[in-house]
C-alpha positions as CSV (number, residue, x, y, z in Angstrom):
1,X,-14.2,47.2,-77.3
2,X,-17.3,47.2,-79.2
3,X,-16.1,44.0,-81.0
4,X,-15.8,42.3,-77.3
5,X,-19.1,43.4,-76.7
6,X,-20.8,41.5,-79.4
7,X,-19.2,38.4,-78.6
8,X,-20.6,38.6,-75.3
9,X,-24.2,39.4,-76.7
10,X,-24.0,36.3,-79.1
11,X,-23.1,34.7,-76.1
12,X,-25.6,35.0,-74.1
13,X,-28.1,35.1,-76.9
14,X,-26.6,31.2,-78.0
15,X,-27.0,30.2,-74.0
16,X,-30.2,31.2,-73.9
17,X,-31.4,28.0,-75.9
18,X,-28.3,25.9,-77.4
19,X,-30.5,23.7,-78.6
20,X,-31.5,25.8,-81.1
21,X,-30.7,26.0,-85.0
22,X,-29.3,29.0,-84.6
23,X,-28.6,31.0,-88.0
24,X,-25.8,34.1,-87.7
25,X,-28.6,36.2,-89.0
26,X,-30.7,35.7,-85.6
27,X,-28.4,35.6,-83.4
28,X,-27.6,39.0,-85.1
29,X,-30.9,40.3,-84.7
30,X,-31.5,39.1,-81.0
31,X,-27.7,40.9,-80.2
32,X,-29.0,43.9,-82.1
33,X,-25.9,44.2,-84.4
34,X,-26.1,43.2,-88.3
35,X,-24.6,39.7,-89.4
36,X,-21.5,41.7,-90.4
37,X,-20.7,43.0,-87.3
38,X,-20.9,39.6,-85.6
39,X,-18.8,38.3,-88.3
40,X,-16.2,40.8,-87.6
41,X,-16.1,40.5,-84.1
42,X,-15.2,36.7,-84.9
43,X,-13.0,37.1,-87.0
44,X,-11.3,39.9,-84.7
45,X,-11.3,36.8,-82.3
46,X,-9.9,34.0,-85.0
47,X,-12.8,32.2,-85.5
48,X,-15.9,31.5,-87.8
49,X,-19.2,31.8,-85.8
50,X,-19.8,28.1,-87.0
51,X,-16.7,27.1,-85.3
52,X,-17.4,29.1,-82.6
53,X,-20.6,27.8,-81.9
54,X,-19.7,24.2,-82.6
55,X,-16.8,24.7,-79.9
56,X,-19.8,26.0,-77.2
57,X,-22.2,23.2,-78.4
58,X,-19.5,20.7,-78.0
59,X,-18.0,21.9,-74.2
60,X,-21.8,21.8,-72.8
61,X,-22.3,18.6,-74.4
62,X,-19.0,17.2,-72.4
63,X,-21.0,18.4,-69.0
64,X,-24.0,17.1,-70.1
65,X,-22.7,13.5,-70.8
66,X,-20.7,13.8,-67.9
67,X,-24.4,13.9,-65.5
68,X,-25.3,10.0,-64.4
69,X,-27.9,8.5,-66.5
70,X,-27.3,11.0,-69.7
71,X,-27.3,9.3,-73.1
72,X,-25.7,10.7,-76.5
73,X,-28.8,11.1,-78.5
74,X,-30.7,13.0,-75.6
75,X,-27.4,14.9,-75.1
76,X,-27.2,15.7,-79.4
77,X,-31.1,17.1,-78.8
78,X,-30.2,19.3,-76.1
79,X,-27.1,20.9,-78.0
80,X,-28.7,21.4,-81.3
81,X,-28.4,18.0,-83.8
82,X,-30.5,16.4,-84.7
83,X,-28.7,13.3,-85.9
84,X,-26.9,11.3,-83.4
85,X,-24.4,10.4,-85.9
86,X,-23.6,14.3,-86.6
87,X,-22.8,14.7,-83.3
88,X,-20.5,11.9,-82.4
89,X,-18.7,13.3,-85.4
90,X,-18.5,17.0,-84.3
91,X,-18.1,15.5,-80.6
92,X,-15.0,13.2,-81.8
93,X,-13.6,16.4,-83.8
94,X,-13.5,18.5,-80.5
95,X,-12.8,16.1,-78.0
96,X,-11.0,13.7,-79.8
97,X,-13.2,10.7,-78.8
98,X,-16.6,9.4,-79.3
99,X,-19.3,11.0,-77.1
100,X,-20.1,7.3,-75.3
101,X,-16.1,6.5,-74.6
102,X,-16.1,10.2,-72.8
103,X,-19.1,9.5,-70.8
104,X,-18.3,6.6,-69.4
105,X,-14.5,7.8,-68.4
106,X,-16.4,10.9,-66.8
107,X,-18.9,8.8,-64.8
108,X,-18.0,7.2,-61.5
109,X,-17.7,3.6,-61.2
110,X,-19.5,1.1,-58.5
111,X,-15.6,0.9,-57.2
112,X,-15.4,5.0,-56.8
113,X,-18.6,5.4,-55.0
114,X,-17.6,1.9,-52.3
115,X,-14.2,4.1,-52.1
């Protein structure tokens, strides 16, 4: 239970700015645990925290490029890259397409809104 406790901790710790470069040692800190703890809990889960937290940076970025008027180097800012061209990549990884092509299937068209 403990372990499920963490994650939750990190959790919210990672929400509370995703934009930042977040090291395990912080997040850690902030969560009041030691690194190794945290690195238990993920791996108690299956997953590397970097994983982890590229899998949460990449599902708010969806939402984010999902919003009208959003573009993919704002979006990259606001999840934590710096470099545009790092986060297509991640974003491709995750989603399986390029951050752009998912916007504009996620974003109504001038036929949905006359509809």
């Amino acid at each position: 239970m403990r372990r499920a406790e963490i994650l939750r901790d990190v959790r919210r710790v990672v929400l509370t700015d995703l934009g930042a470069e977040w090291e395990i040692e912080e997040v850690a800190r902030r969560a009041a645990t030691s690194r190794r703890q945290v690195q238990r809990a993920f791996a108690d889960a299956g997953v590397t925290w970097r994983d982890w937290l590229c899998h949460v940076r990449m599902q708010h970025a969806a939402r984010l490029l999902a919003e009208p008027g959003s573009s993919v180097r704002k979006v990259a800012g606001r999840v934590g890259y710096r470099q545009p061209s790092q986060f297509a990549k991640a974003f491709r990884r995750v989603h399986g397409v390029s951050p752009s092509a998912f916007a504009m299937s996620r974003r109504p068209t001038p036929q949905d809104i006359a509809a």
